[in-house]
N, C-alpha and C positions, 0 to 999 in steps of 0.2 A: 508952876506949869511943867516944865522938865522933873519934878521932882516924881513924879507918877510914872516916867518913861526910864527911872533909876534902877529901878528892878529887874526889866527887861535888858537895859543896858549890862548891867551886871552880867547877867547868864549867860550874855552874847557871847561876852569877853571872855569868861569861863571856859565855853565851850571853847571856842576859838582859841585857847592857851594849850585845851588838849590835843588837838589837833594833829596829826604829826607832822613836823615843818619839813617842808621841800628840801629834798637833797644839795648841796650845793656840790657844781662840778669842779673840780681842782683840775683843772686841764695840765698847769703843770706834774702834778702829782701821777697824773693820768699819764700824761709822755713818756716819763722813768719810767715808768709799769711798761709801758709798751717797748722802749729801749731796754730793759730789761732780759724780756720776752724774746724780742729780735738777737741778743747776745747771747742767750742761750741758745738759740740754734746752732751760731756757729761751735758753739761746745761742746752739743750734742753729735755734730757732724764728727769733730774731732776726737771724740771720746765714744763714738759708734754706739750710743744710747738711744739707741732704737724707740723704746719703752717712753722716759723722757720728754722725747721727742713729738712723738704720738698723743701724750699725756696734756699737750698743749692746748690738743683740738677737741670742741666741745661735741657734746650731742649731735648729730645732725649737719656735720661739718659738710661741705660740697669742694671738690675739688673740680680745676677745670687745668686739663695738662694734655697736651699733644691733638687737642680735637676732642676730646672725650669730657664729658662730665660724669663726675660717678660721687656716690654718697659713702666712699668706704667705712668699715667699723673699725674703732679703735685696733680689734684685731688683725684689722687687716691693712690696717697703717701699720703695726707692730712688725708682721712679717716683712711689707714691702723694704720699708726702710731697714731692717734687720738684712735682708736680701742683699739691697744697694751697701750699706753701711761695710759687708764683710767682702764685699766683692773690690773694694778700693781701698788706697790709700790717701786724705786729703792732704794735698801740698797747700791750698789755697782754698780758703772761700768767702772772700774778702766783698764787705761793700765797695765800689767804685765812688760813691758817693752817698753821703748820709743818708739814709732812707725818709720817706716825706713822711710826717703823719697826719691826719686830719681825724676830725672827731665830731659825730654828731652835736647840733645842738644843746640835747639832754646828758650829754656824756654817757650812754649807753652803747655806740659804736664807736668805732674808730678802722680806719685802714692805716698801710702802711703800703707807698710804692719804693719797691726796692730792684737797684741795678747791683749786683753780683758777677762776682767773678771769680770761678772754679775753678782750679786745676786739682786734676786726681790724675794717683800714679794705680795700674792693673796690671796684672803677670796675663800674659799671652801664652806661656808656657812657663817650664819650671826656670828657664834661663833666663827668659827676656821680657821685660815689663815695658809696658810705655804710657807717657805723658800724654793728657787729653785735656783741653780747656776749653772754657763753651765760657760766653756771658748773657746769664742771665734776668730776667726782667720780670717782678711779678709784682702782685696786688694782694696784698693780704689783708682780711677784714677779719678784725675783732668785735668780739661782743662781750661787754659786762655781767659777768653771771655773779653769785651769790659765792662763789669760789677764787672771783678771780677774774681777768681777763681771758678769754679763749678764744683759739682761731674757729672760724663762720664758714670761712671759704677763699682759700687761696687761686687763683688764677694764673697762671706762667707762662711765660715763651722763654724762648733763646735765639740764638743768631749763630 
């Protein structure tokens, strides 16, 4: 009786062999990429790699910073940060505490909330420079592209 539904069986399995199987999410694997990621900012800050920097954020990236949302272009992350980068010296720009990370279910997103703490030194004139620290608090979300992880859309305040 089964012996007639063997053939069917068969094909099923077949097909079902080519299939291509479900991705499996490595969340730890996933972290280090994102801890990674997060380490290189502060490198970039300290090493005024503007470019680098920028190079983080994907397609379509949204920023949301002082009130404002705006969808800048790689190019115009390039500049901004070029701007900021030469306009300072960084003494500090340290986590206060480990950044959190969470990750979608599918492992295609992820955030990170990060508390930071800045100090940069700036020349006010040719003689006198001064110290300025701010602590900051931001949201950063990634998204898994075909290249890599990349920032989606950062969020920030400060105090």
């Amino acid at each position: 009786m089964f012996r007639k539904y063997l053939p069917l069986v068969a094909l099923v399995l077949a097909i079902a062999s080519c299939m291509p199987k479900p991705s499996v999410f490595d969340r730890t694997k996933a972290e280090e990429e994102i801890l990674q990621l997060h380490k290189a900012q502060r490198d970039y800050h300290f090493q005024k790699d503007s470019i680098a920097f920028a190079n983080q954020m994907g397609l379509g990236y949204i920023s949301v910073n002082r009130g404002q949302i705006t969808q800048p272009t790689v190019e115009d992350n390039i500049s901004r940060y070029n701007n900021y980068f030469s306009a300072v010296e960084f003494v500090k720009w340290d986590d206060v505490s480990p950044p959190e990370i969470r990750f979608s279910d599918d492992g295609s997103m992820a955030y990170t909330v990060v508390d930071k703490e800045v100090i940069v030194e700036y020349k006010v004139s040719e003689t006198e420079t001064i110290l300025d620290s701010a602590y900051y608090a931001w949201v950063a979300i990634y998204k898994k592209q075909a290249e890599g992880w990349k920032l989606d859309c950062v969020a920030s305040t400060n105090r």
